[in-house]
N, C-alpha and C positions, 0 to 999 in steps of 0.2 A: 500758564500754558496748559489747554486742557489735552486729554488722551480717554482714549474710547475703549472702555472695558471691554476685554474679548469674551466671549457665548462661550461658558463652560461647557466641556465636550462631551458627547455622551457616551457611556462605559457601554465597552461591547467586549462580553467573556467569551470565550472560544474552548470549548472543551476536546481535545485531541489535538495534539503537531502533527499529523504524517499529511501527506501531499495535498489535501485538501486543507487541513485547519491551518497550515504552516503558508499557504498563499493567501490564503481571507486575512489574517493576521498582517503580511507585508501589505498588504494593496491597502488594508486600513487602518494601517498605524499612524498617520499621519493627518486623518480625517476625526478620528476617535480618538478616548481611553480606553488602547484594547489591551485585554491581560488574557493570556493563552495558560491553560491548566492543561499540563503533560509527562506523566510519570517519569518521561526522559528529559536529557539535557539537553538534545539535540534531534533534529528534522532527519531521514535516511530515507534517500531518492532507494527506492522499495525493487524498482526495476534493475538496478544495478545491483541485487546483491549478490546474486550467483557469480557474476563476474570477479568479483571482490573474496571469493571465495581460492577461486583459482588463482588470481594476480592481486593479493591484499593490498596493495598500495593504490589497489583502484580506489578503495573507499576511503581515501583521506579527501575526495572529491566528491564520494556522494554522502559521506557520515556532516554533516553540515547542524554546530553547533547555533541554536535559536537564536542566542545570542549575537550570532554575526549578521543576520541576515532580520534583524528586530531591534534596530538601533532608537528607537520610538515607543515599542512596548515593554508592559511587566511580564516574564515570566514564572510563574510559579510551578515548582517541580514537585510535583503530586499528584495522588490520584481525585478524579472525583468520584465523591459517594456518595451525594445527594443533590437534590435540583428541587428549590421550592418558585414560589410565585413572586422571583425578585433575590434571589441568593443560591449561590452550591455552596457546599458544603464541602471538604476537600480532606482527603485520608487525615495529614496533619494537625486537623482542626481548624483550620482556616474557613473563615465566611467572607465570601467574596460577592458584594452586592453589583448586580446590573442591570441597567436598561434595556440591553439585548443581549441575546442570546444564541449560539452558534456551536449546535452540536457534529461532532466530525470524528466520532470516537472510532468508526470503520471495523477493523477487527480486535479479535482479543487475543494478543500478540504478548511472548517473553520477552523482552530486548534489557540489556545492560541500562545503568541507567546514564552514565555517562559517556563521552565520545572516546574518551582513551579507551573506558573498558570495551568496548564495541570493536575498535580497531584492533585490539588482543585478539578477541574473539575470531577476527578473520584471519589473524594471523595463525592462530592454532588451526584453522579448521584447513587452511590452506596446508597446513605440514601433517594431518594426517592425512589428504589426500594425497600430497609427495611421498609419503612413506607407504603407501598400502600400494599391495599389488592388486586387490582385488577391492571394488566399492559396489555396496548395495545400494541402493537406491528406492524408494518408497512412496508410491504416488507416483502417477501419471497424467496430472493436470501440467499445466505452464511452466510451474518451480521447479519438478522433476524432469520435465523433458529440456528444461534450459538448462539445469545441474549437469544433464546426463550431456549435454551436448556441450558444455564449457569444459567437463573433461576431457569428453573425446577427441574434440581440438587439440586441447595444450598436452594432456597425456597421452599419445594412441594407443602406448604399450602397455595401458593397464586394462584391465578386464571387468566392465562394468554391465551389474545386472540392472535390468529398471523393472520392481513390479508392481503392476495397477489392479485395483480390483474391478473395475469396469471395463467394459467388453473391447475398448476404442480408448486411446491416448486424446485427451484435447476434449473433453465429451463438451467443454463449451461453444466450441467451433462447429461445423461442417463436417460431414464425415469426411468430406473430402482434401481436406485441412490436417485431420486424423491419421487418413494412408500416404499423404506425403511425408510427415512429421516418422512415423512409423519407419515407412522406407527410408529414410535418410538415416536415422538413428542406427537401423541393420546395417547398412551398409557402411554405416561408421564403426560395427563392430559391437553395439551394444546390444546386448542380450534382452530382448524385450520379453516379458511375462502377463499375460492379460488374462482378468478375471481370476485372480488370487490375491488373497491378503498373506500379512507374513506378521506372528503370532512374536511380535519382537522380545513380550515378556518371559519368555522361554528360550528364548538365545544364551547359549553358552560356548566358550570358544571360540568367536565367529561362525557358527552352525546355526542355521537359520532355518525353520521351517515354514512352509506357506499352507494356507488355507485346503491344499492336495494333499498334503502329504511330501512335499517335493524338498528336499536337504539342498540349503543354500551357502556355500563356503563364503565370506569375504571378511576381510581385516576391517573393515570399518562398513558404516550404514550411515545413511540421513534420511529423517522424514521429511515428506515434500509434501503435507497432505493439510490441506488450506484449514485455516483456523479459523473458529466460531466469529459470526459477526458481533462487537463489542458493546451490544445493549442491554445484557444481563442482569446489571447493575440500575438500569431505571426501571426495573417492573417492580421498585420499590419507591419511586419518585413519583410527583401530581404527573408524569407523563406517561405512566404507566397503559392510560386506554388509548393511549395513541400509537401503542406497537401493535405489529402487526402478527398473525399466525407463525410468520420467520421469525421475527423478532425485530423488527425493522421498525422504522418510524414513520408512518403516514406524513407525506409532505401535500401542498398545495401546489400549481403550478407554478409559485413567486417562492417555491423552497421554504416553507412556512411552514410549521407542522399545525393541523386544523384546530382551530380555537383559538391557537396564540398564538397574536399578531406578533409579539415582540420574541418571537424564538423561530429560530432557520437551523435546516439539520443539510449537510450536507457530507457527501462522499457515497461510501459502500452499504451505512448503515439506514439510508433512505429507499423506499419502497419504490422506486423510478421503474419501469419495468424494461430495462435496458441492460446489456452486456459491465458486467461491471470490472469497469477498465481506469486506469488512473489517470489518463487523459479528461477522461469524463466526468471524473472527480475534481479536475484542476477547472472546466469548467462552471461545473457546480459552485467554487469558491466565487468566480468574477462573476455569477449571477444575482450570486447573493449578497456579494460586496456591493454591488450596484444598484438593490436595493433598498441596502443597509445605509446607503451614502442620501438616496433619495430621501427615505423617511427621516433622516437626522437634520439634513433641510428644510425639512417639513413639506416636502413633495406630497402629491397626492397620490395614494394607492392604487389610484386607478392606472397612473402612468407605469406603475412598476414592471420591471423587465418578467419575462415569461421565462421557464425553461423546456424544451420539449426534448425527451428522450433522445437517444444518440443513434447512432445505426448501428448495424452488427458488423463492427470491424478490429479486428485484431492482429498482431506482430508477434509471433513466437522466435527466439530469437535461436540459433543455432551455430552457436560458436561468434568466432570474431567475425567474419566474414557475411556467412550465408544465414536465411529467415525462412521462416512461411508463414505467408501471409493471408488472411480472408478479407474479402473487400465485400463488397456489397452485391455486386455482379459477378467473382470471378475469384478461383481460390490461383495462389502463385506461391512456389519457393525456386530458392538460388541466391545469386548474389544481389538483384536487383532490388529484393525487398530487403537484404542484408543491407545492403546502404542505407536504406532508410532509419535503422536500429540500430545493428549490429556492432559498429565499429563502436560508437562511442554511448548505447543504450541514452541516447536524447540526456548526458549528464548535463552537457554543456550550456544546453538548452533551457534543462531545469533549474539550471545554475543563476542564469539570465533572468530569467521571469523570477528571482528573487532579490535580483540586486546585483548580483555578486559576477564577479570575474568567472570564465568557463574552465579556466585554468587550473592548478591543484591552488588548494586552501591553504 
């Protein structure tokens, strides 16, 4: 009785877990040999984490171990530190050879390296916001106006400063996006400060000094001031002329970086010139899985899917309830665009598009 050898599959390494590298990985785990290289244990739905800040037991749903949701690939928990033509190279010494390649490393981020220490993490940081009367706050892009606004909700009785050093809260939005976010914030009682920095290295006592001259009291602070995008580490790899003046990776329209055919970059760290949003990132994965699927068929490149930039639109989230939102046409906050986010920050959702129950883990 004969049987028909099945087409050894081909190896696809995936450099980065977080929203991007952690979907390219599910969707072709079962297509491919795919093996994901990521300093942590576990994928962390990135938009959920202020909330998990305030009600820690949120992130036992979005702290999501790779393992659960990569029942089909290898994970290896390390850094990468090199990229040749056919291997990376990986903190622990590991050479990991492949046929393709899928960069998704996004920003250059601290995080714990495993799920429990992670969930610590929000637990502590949840009991020094219950314990301070007073919270500083640091940055005024999306992560400090959603901090300042998940505490305002669940604490009202505490006294929270936010300072930005740009002129306008949101400077990635509209300005008109900017004075809603603004106004609501005041009227929820937080103290906004625009156009000063605060010289954190010189704090003592909770005494705080800003770029004025201005004395700031609070019992605790967090910075909310977005971290470098995570490609530092290849301007010593053969990809090095493929970054750009940011530090970004020149992609093709098929998410290619030019030259090499057999390497796709996808997320925050690609040159797209678009709003960089994690929606936008999740579809970045399914463009380039569906590329990835075609060429390993042996499809031809001509049929390969396209990607074209996203439009400018965004969900700032503002407590449990209420957003503001920019659309395309039309800036909005209240509770209307709060549905859209707010209640459950789309966990359940991201939960789905991985496999998994929406439910707690």
């Amino acid at each position: 009785m004969g049987f028909e050898i099945g087409k050894e599959k081909k190896r696809v390494v995936v450099i980065g877990g977080g929203i991007a590298g952690s979907l390219i990985c599910y969707t072709l785990q079962f297509h491919a040999d795919v093996v994901l290289i990521d300093p942590k244990e576990y994928f962390e739905i990135p938009w959920a984490s202020l909330r998990a800040m305030v009600e820690p037991s949120f992130a036992k749903r979005s702290v999501i171990n790779h393992s659960e949701y990569l029942t089909n690939a290898r994970v290896i928990t390390s850094t990468a530190i090199n990229i040749t033509d056919g291997e990376v190279l990986t903190e622990d010494g590991q050479q990991i050879s492949y046929d393709y390649l899928v960069v998704s490393t996004g920003h250059k981020d601290s995080f714990p390296k495993t799920r429990a220490e992670r969930l610590r993490q929000y637990q502590q940081e949840s009991e020094r916001i219950e314990s301070a009367h007073s919270i500083l706050i640091v940055g005024g892009g999306p992560t400090g106006v959603e901090l300042a606004s998940e505490i305002a909700v669940d604490f009202p009785g505490k006294k929270v400063k936010l300072v930005h050093r740009g002129s306008r809260l949101l400077e990635f939005v509209g300005h008109k996006a900017s004075k809603k976010a603004l106004d609501w914030l005041t009227k929820m009682g937080v103290e906004v400060i625009l156009d000063q920095s605060v010289d954190l290295s010189s704090a003592e006592d909770g005494i705080y000094q800003t770029s004025r001259g201005e004395t700031i009291a609070a019992d605790c602070h967090f910075v909310c001031i977005g971290s470098p995008i995570g490609s530092s580490w290849l301007k010593e790899t053969f990809l090095k002329d493929n970054l750009d003046s940011q530090g970004k990776l020149v992609v093709d329209e098929n998410l290619r970086v030019k030259g090499h055919n057999n390497i796709f970059v996808i997320g925050d760290i690609t040159n797209i010139p678009e709003m960089k949003q994690g929606y936008l990132a999740q579809q970045h994965a399914l463009v380039a899985a569906k590329n990835l699927k075609l060429l390993m068929d042996g499809g031809k490149e001509s049929k390969m899917a396209t990607y074209k930039p996203g439009v400018a639109m965004a969900i700032i989230s503002l407590g449990r309830r209420e957003a503001v939102a920019q659309f395309p046409c039309f800036t909005m906050i209240g509770c209307l665009p709060g549905s859209i986010k707010s209640k459950d920050l789309f966990v359940g959702k991201t939960r789905k598009q991985l496999g998994l129950k929406p439910g707690p883990a």
